[in-house]
PDB file of N, CA, C and O in Angstrom, chain B, residues numbered from 101:
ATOM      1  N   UNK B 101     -28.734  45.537  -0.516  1.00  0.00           N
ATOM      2  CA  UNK B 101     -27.528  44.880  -0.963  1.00  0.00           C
ATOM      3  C   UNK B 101     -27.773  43.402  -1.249  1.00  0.00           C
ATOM      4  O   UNK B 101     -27.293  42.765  -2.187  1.00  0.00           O
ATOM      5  N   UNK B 102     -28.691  42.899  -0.185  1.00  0.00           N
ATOM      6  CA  UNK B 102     -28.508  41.229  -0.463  1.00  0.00           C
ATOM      7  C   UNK B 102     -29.946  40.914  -1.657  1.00  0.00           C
ATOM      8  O   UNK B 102     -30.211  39.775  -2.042  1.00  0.00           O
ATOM      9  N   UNK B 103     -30.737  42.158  -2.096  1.00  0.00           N
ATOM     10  CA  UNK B 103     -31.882  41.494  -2.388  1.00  0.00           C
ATOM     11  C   UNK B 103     -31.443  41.224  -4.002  1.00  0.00           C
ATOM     12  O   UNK B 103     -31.908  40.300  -4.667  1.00  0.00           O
ATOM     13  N   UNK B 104     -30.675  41.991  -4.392  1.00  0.00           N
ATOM     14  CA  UNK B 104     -30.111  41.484  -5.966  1.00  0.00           C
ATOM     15  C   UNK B 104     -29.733  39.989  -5.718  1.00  0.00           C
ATOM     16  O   UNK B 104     -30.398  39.248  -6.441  1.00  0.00           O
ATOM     17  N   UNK B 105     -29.121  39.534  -5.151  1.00  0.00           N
ATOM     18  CA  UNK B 105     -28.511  38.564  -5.020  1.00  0.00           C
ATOM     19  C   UNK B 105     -29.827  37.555  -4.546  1.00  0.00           C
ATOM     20  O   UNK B 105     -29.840  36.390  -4.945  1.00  0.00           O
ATOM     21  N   UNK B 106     -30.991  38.108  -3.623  1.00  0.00           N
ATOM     22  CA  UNK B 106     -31.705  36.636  -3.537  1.00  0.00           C
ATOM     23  C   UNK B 106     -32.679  36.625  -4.945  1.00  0.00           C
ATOM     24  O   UNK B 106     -33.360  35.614  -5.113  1.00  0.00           O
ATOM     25  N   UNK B 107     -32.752  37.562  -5.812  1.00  0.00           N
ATOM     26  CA  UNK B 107     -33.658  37.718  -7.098  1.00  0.00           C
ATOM     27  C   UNK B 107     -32.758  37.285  -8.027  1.00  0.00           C
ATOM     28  O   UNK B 107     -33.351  36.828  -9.004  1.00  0.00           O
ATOM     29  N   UNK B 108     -31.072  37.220  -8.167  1.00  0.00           N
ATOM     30  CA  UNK B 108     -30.871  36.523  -9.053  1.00  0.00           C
ATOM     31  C   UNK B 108     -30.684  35.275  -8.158  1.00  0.00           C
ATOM     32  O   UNK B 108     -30.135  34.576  -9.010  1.00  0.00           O
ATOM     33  N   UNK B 109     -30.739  34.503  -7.085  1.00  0.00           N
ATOM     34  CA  UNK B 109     -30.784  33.214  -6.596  1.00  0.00           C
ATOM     35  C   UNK B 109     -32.115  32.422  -7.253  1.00  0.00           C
ATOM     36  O   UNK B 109     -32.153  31.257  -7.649  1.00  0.00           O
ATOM     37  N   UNK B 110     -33.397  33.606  -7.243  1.00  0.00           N
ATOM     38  CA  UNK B 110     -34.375  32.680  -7.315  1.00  0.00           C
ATOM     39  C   UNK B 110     -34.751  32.842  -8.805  1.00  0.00           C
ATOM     40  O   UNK B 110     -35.455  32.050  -9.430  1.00  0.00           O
ATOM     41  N   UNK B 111     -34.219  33.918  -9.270  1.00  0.00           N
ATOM     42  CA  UNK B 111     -34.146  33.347 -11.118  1.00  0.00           C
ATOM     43  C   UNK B 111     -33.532  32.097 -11.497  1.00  0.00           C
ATOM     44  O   UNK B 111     -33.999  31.394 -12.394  1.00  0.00           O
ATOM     45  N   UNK B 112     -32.333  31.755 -10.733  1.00  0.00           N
ATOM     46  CA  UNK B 112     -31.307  30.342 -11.244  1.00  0.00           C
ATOM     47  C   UNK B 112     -32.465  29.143 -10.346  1.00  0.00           C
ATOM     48  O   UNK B 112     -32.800  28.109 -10.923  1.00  0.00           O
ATOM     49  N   UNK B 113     -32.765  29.329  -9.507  1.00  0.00           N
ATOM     50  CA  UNK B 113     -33.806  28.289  -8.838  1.00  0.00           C
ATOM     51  C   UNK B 113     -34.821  27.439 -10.302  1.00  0.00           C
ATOM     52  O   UNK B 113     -34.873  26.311 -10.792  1.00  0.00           O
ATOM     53  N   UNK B 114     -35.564  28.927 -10.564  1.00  0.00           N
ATOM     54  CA  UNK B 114     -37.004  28.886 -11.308  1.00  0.00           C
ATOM     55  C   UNK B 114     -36.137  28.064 -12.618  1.00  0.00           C
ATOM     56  O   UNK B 114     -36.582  27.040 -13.137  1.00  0.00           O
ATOM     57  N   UNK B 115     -35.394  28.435 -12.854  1.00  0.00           N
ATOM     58  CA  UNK B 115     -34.286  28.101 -14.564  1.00  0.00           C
ATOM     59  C   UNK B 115     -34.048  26.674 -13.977  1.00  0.00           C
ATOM     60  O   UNK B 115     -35.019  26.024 -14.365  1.00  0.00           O
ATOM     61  N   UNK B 116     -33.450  26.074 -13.428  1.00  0.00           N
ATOM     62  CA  UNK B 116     -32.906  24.894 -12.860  1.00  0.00           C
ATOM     63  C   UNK B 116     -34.501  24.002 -12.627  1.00  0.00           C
ATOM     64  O   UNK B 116     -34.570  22.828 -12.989  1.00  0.00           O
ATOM     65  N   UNK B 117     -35.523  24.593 -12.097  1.00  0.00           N
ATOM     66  CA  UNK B 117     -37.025  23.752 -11.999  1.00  0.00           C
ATOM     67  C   UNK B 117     -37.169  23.499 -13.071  1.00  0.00           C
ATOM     68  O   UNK B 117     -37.120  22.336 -13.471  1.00  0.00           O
ATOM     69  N   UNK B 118     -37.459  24.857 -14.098  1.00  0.00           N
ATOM     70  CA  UNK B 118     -37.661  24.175 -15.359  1.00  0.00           C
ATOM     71  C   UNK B 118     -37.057  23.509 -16.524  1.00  0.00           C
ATOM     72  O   UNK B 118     -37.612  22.705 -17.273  1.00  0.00           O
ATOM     73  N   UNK B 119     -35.712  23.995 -16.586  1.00  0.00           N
ATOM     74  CA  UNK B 119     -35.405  22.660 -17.232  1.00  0.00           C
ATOM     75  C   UNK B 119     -35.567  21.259 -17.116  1.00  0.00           C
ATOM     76  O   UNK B 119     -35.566  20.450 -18.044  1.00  0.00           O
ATOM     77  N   UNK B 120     -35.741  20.974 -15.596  1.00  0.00           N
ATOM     78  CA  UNK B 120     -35.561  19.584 -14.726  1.00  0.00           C
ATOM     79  C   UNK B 120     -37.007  19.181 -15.363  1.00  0.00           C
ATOM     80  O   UNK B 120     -37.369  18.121 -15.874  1.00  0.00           O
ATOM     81  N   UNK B 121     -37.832  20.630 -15.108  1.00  0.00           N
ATOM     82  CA  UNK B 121     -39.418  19.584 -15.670  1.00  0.00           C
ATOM     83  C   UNK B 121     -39.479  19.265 -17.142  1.00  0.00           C
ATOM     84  O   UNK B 121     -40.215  18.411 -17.636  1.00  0.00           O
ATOM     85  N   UNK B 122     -38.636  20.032 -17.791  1.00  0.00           N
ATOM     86  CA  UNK B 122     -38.491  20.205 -19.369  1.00  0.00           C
ATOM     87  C   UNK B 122     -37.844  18.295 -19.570  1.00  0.00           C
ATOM     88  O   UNK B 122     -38.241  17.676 -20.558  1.00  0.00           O
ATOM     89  N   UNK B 123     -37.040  17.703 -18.716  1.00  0.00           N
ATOM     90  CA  UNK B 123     -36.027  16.877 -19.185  1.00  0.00           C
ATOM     91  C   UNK B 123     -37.090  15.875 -18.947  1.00  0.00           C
ATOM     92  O   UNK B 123     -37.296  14.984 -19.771  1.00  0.00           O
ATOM     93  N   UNK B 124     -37.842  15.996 -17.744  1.00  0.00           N
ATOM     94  CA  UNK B 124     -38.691  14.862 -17.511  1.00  0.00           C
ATOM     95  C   UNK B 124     -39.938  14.338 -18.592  1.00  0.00           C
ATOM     96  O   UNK B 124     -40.260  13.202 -18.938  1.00  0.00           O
ATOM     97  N   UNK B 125     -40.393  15.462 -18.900  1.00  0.00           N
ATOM     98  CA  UNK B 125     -41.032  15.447 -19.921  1.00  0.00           C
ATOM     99  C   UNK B 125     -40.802  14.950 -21.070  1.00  0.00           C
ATOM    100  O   UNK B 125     -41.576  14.398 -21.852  1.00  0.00           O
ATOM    101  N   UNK B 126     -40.224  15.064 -21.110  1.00  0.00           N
ATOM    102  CA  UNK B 126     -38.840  15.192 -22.359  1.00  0.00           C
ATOM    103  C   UNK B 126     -38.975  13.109 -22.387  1.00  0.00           C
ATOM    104  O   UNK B 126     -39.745  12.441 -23.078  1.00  0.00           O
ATOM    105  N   UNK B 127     -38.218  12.745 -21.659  1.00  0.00           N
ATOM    106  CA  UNK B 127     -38.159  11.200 -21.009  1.00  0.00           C
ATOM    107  C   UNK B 127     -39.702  10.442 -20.854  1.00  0.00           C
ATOM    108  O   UNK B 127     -39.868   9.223 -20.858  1.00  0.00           O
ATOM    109  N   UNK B 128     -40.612  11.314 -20.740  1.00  0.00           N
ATOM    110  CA  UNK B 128     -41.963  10.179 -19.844  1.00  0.00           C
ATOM    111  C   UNK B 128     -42.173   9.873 -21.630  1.00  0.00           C
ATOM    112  O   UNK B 128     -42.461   8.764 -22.081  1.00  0.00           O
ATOM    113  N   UNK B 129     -41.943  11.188 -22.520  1.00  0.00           N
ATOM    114  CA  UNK B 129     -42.848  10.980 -23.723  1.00  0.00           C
ATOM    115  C   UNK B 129     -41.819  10.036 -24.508  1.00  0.00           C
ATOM    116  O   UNK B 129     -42.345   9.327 -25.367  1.00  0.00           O
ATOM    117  N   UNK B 130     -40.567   9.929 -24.362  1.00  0.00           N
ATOM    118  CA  UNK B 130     -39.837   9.162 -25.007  1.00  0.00           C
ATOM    119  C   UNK B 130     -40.227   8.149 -24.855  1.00  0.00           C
ATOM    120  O   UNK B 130     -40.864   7.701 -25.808  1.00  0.00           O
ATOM    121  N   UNK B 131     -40.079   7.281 -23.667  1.00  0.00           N
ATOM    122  CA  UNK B 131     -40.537   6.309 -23.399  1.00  0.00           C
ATOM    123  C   UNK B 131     -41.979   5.566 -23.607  1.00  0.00           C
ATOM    124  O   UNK B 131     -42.129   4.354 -23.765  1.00  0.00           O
ATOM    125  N   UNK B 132     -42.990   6.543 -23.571  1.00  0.00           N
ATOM    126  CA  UNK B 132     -44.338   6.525 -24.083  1.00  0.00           C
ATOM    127  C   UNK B 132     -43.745   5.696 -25.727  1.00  0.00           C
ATOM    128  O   UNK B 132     -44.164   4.552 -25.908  1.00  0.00           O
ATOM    129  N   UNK B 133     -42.874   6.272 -26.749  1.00  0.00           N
ATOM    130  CA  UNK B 133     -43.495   6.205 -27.894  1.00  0.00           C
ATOM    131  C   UNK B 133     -42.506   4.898 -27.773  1.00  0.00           C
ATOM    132  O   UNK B 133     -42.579   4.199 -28.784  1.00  0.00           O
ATOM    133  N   UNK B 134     -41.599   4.403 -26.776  1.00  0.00           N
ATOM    134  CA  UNK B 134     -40.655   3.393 -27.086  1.00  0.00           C
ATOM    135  C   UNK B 134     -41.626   1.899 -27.013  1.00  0.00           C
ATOM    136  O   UNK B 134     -41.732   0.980 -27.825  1.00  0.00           O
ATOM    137  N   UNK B 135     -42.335   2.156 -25.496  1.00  0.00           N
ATOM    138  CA  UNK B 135     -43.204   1.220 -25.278  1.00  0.00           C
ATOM    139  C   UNK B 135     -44.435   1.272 -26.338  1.00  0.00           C
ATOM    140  O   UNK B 135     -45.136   0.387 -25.848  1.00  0.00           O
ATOM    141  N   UNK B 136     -44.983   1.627 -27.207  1.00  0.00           N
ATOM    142  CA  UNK B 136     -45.718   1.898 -27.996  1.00  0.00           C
ATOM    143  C   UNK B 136     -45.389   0.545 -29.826  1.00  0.00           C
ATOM    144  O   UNK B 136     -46.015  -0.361 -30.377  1.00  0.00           O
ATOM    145  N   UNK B 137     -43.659   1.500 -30.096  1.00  0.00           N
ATOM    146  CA  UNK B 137     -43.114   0.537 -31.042  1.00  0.00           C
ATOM    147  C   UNK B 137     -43.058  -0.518 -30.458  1.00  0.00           C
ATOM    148  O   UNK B 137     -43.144  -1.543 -31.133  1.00  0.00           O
ATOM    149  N   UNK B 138     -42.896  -0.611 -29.008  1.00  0.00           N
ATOM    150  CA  UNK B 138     -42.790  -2.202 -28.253  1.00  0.00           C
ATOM    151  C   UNK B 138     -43.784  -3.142 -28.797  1.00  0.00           C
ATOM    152  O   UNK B 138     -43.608  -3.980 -29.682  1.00  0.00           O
ATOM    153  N   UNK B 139     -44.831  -2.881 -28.150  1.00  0.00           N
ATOM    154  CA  UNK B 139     -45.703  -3.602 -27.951  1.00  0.00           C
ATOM    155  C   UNK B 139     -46.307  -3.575 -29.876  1.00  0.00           C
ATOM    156  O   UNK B 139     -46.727  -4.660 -30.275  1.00  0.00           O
ATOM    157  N   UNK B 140     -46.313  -2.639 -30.693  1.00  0.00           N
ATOM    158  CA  UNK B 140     -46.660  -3.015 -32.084  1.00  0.00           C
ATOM    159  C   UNK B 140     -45.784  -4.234 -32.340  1.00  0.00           C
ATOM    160  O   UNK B 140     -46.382  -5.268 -32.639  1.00  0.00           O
ATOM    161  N   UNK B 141     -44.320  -4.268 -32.260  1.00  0.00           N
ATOM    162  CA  UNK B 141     -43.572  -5.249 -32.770  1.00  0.00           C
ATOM    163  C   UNK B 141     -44.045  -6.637 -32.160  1.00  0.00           C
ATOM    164  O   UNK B 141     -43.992  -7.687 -32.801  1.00  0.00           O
ATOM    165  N   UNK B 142     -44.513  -6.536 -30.861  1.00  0.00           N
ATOM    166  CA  UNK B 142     -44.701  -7.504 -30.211  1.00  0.00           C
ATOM    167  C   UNK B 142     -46.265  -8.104 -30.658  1.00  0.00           C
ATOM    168  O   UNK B 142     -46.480  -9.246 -30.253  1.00  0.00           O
ATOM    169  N   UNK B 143     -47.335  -7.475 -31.421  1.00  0.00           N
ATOM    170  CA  UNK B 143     -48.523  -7.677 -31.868  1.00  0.00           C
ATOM    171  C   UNK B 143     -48.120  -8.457 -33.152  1.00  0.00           C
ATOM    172  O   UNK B 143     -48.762  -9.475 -33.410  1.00  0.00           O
ATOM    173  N   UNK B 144     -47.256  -8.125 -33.862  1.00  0.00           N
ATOM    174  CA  UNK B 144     -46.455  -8.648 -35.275  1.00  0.00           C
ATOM    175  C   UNK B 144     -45.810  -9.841 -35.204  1.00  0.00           C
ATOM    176  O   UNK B 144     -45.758 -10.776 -36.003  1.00  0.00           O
ATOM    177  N   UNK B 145     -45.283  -9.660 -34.033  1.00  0.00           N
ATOM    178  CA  UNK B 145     -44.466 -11.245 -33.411  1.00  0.00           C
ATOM    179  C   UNK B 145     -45.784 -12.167 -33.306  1.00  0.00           C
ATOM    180  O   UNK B 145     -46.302 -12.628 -34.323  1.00  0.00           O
ATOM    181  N   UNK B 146     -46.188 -12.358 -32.288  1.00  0.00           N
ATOM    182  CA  UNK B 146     -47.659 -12.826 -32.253  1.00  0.00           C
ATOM    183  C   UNK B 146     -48.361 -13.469 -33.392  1.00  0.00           C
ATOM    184  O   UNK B 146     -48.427 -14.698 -33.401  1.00  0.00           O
ATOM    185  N   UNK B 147     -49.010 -12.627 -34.570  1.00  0.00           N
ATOM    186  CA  UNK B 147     -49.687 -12.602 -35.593  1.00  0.00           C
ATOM    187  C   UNK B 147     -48.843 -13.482 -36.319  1.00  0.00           C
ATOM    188  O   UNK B 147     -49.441 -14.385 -36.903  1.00  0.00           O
ATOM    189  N   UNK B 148     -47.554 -13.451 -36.440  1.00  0.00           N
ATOM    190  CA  UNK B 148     -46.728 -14.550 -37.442  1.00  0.00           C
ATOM    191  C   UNK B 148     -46.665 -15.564 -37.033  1.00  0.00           C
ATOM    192  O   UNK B 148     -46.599 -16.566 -37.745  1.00  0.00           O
ATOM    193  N   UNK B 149     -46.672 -15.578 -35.324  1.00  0.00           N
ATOM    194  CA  UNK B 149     -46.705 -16.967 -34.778  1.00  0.00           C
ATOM    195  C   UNK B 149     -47.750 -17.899 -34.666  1.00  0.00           C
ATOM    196  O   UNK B 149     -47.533 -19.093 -34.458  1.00  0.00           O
ATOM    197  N   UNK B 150     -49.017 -17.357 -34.808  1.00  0.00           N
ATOM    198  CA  UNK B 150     -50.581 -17.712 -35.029  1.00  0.00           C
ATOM    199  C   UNK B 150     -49.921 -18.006 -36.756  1.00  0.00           C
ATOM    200  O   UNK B 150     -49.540 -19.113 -37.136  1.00  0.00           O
ATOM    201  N   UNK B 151     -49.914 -17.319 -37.225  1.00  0.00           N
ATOM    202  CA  UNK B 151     -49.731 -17.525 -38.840  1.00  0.00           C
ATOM    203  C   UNK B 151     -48.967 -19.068 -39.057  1.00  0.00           C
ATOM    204  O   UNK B 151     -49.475 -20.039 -39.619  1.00  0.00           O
ATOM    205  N   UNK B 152     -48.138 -19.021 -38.684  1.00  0.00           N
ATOM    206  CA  UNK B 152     -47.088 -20.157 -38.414  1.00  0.00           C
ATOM    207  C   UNK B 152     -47.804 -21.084 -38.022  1.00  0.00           C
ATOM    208  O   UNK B 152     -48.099 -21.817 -38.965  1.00  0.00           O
ATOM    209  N   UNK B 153     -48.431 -21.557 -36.615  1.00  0.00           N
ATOM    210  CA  UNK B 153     -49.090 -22.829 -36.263  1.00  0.00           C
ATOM    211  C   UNK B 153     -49.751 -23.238 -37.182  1.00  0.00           C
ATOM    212  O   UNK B 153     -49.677 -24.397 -37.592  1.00  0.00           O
ATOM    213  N   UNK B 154     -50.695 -22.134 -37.777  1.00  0.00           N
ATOM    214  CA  UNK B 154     -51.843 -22.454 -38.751  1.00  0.00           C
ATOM    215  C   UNK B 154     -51.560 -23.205 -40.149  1.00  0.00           C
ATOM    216  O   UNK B 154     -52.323 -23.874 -40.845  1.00  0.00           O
ATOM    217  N   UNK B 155     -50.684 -22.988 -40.262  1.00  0.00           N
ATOM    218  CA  UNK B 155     -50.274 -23.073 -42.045  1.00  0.00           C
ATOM    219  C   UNK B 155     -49.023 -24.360 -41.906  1.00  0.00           C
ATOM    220  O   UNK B 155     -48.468 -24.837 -42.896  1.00  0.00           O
ATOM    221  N   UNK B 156     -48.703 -24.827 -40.342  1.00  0.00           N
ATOM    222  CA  UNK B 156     -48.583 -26.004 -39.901  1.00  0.00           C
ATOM    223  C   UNK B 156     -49.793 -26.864 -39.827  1.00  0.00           C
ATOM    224  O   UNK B 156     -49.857 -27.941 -40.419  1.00  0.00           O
ATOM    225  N   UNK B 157     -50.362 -26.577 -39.393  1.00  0.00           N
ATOM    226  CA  UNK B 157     -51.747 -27.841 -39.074  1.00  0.00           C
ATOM    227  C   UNK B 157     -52.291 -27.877 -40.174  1.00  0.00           C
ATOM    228  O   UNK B 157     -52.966 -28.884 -40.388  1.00  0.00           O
ATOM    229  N   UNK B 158     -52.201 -26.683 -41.417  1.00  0.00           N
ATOM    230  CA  UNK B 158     -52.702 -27.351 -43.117  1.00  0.00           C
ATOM    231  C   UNK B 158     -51.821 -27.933 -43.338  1.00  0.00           C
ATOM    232  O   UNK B 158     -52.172 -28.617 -44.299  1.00  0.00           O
ATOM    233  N   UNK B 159     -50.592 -28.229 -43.055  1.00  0.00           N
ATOM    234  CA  UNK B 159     -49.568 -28.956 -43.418  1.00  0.00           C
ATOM    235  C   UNK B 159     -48.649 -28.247 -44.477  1.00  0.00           C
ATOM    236  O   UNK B 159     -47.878 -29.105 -44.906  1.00  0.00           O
ATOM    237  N   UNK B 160     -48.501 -27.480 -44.855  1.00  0.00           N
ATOM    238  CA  UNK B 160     -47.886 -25.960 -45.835  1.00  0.00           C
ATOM    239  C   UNK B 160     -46.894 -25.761 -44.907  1.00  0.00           C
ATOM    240  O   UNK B 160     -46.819 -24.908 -44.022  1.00  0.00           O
ATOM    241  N   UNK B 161     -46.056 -26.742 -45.243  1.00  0.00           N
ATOM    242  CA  UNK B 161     -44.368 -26.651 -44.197  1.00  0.00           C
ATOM    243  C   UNK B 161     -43.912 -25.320 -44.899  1.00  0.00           C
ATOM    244  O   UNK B 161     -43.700 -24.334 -44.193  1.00  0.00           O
ATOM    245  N   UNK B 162     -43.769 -25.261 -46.122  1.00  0.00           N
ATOM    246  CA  UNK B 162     -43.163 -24.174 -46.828  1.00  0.00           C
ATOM    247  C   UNK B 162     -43.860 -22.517 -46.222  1.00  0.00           C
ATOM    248  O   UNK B 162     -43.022 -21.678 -45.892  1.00  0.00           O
ATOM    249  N   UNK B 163     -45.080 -22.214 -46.132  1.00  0.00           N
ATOM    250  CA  UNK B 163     -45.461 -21.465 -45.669  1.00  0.00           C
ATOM    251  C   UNK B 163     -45.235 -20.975 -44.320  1.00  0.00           C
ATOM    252  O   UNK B 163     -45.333 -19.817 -43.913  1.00  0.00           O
ATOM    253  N   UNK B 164     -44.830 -22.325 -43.513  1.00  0.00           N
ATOM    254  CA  UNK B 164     -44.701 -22.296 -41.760  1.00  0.00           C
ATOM    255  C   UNK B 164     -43.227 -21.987 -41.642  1.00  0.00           C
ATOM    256  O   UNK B 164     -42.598 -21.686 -40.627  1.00  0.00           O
ATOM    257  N   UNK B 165     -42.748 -22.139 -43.047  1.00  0.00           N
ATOM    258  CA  UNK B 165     -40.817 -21.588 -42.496  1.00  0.00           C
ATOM    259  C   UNK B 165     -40.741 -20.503 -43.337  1.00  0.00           C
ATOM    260  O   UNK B 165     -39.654 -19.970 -43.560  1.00  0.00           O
ATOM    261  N   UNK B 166     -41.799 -20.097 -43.847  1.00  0.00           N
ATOM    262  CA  UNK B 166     -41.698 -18.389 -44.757  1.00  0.00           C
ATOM    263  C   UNK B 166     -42.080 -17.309 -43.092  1.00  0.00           C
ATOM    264  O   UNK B 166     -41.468 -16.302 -42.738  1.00  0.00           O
ATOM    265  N   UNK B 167     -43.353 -18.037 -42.320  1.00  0.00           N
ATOM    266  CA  UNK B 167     -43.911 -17.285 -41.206  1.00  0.00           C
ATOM    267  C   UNK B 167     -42.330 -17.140 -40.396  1.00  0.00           C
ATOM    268  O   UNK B 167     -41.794 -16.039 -40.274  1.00  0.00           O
ATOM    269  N   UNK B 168     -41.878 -18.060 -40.025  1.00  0.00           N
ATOM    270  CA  UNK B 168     -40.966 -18.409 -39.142  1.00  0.00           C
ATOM    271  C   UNK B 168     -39.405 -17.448 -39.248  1.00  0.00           C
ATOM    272  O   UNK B 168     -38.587 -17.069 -38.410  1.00  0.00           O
ATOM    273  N   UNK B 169     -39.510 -17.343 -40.473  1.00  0.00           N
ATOM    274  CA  UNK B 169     -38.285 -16.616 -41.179  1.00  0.00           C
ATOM    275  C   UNK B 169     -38.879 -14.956 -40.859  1.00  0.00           C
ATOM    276  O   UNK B 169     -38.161 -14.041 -40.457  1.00  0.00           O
ATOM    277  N   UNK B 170     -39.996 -14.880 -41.078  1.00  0.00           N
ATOM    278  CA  UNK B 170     -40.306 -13.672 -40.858  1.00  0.00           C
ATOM    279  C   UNK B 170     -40.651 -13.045 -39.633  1.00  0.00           C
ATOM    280  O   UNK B 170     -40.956 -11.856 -39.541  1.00  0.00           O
ATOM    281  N   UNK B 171     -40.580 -14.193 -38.292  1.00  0.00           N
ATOM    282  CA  UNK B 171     -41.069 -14.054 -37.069  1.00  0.00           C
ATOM    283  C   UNK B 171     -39.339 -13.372 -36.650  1.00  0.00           C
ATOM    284  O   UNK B 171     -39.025 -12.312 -36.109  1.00  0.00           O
ATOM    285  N   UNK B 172     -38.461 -14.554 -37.195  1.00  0.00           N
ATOM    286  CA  UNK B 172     -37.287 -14.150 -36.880  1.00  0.00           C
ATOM    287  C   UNK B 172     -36.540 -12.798 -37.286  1.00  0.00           C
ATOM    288  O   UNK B 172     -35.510 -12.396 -36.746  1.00  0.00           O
ATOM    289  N   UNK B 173     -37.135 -12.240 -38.195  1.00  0.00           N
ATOM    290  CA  UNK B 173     -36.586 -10.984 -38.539  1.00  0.00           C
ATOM    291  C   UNK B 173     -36.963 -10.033 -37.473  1.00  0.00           C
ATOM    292  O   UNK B 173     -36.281  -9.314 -36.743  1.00  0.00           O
ATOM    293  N   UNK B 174     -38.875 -10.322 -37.640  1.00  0.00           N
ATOM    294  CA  UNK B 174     -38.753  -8.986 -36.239  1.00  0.00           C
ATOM    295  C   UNK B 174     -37.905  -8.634 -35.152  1.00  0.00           C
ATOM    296  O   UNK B 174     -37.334  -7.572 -34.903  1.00  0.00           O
ATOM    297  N   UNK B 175     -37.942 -10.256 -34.256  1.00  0.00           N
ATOM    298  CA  UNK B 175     -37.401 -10.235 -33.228  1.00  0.00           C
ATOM    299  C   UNK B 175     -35.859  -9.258 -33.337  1.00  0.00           C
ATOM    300  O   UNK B 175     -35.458  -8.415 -32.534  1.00  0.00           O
ATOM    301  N   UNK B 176     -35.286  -9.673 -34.474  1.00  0.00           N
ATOM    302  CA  UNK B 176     -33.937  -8.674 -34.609  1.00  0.00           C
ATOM    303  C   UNK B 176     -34.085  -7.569 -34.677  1.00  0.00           C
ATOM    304  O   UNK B 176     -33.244  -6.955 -34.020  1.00  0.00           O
ATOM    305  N   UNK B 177     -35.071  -6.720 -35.385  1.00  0.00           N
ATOM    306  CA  UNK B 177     -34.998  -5.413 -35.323  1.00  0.00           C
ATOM    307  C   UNK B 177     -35.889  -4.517 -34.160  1.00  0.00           C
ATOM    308  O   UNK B 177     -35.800  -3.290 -34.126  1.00  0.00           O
TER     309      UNK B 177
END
């Protein structure tokens, strides 16, 4: 009488594990690809800001507020 009942207990168990591992998974890799676009945007930030000093110290003001304009876009998106 009770063993239907502990075989469907431990079917809803096994169903409830795996989704839980399904969600986690699910999350570690999200985050994987979030920190990923992170840190590219943040290599881009960087590179414009090197770009920027540089094209200051040739004295190419115009160039150092084209970098600057474009440093500022990343940061927004």
């Amino acid at each position: 009488m009770t063993e239907p009942l502990y075989a469907f207990v431990l079917l809803v168990a096994v169903a409830t594990l795996s989704i839980g591992c399904a969600r986690i998974v699910s999350w570690l890799l999200d985050r994987r690809d979030r920190t990923a676009s992170q840190q590219s945007r943040e290599a881009q930030v960087i590179a414009l800001a090197r770009a920027e000093i540089a094209a200051t110290k040739r004295g190419d003001l115009l160039a150092a507020a084209s970098y600057a304009e474009q440093q500022e876009a990343a940061h927004v998106s």
